[in-house]
C-alpha positions, 0 to 999 in steps of 0.5 A, spaced: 500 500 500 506 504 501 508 503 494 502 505 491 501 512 496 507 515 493 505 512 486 499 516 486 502 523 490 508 523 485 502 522 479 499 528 483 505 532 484 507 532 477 500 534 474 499 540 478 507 542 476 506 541 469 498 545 469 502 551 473 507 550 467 502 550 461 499 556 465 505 560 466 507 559 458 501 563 457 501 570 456 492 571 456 493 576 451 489 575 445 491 578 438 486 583 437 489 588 432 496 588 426 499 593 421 501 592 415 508 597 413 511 596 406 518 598 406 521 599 398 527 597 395 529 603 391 535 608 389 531 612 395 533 608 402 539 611 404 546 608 404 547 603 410 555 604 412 554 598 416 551 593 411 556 596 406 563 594 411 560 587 413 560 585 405 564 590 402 571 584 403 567 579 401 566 583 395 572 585 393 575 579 393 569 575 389 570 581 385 577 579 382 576 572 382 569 574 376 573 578 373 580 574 372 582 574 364 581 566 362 581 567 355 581 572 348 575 571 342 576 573 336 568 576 335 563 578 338 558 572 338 550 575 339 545 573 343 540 577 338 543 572 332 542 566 337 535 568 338 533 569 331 537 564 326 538 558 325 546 557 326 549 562 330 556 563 332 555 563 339 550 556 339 556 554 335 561 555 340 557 553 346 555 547 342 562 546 341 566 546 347 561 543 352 561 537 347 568 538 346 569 537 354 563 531 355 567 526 350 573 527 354 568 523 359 564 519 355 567 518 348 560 515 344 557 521 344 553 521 338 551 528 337 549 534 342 544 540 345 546 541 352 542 548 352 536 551 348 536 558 345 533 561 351 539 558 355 543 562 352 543 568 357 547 575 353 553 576 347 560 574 349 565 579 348 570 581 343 577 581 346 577 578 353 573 573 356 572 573 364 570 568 369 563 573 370 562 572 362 561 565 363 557 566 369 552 571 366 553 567 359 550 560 362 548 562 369 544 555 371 547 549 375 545 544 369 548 538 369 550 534 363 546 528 362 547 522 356 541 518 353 540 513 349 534 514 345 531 510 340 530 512 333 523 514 333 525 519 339 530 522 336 526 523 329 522 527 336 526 531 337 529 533 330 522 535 330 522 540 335 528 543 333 527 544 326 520 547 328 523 552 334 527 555 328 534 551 330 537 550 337 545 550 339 547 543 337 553 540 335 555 533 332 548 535 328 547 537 321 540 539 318 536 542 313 529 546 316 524 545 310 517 548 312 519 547 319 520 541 318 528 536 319 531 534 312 538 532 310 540 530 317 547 527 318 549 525 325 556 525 326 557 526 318 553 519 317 545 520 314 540 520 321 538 513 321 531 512 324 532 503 326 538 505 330 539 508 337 544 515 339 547 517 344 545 525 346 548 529 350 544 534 354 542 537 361 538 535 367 534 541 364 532 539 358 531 532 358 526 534 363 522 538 358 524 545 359 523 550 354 518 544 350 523 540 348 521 534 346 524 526 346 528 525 352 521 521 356 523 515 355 530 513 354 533 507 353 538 508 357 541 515 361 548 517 365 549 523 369 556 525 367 557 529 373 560 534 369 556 541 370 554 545 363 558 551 365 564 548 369 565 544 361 564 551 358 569 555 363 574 549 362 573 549 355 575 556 354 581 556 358 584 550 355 583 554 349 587 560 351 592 554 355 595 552 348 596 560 347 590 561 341 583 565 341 576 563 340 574 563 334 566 561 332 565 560 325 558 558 322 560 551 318 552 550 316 549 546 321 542 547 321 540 551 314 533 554 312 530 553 306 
């Protein structure tokens, strides 16, 4: 009987402890009235000097780490013309390079479209190139994926190409007809709808972005673990290693009738 007296007195002890606890969390005032104040983010909000000396070394460092040197191009490659024609030399050079970079990985890369039109974000420079250029060029984490596709899914994705007037490719040549592809080579060999391509593109694409279509029921994928943009950057800088300057040409890869 002892046991189960102190038992129930330390059952009690508790429940009374723990209700003046619950009790004393509470404050017994009830919200009966809020304002709301908008404070804008514009050129008349006064300089915080404070905010200013915390960031500013950060800044300054990251400042000359973006605007490093790392190559040298020849001609300025415009979005404008990326935008609106079918071949344009920066889809050529961007193309290029990321294919140049992914086979170093993956050798039986058929042929590639590691960004759409819309990816490609500004100009690149005549004259230097900097680190920042290559960010604002390519300024998505995209990583670079190979799929296997049949050849009815190519054939997929041709279509769409031709009908959004030509998209950065490389390892790809085609006429646009009526929006439609004809006089496909892949990798200088006439296209082949029996057989199966190994395509490089990004995680983005693949996806559905910017309404590309082909990728949604591959045969096979391999995520390269190789970032769009770190194959952009290691391409040009290998490209200023060897001591030349970028160079884009057209070459007639996608034509339009």
């Amino acid at each position: 009987m002892l046991c189960f007296k102190t038992s129930r007195l330390h059952l009690i002890v508790v429940g009374l402890g723990t209700a003046f606890f619950l009790s004393a969390c509470s404050s017994g005032y009830q919200l009966v009235k809020s304002n709301r104040k908008e404070y804008p983010i514009n050129q008349e909000v006064a300089v915080d000097s404070s905010i200013i000396r915390t960031y500013q070394p950060y800044k300054v460092k990251m400042d000359a780490e973006m605007n490093l040197v790392i190559a040298h191009s020849e001609v300025l490659m415009s979005k404008k013309s990326s935008d609106t024609l079918p071949e344009s030399l920066l889809s050529n050079f961007f193309a290029d390079a990321v294919l140049r970079q992914a086979i170093k990985i993956d050798p039986a890369i058929d042929f590639a479209i590691p960004s759409t039109k819309g990816g490609l974000r500004v100009d690149l420079p005549k004259g230097d190139v900097r680190v920042t250029n290559i960010f604002e060029l390519m300024p998505f984490e995209n990583q670079l994926v190979v799929f296997t596709l049949k050849g009815t899914d190519v054939q997929r994705l041709l279509d769409f190409i031709a009908a959004s007037n030509g998209q950065p490719v490389a390892g790809l040549q085609m006429k646009i007809v009526a929006k439609k592809p004809t006089e496909v080579r892949i990798n200088g060999k006439p296209f082949d709808p029996a057989k199966t391509y190994n395509v490089l593109t990004t995680d983005y694409i693949s996806g559905g972005g910017d309404k590309t279509l082909g990728f949604e029921q591959p045969v096979d994928s391999k995520v390269l673990g190789l970032k769009v943009r770190d194959a952009l950057m290691n391409d040009v800088k290998e490209i200023e290693a060897t001591g030349k300057t970028i160079n884009s040409k057209l070459d007639g890869r996608i034509t339009k009738d």
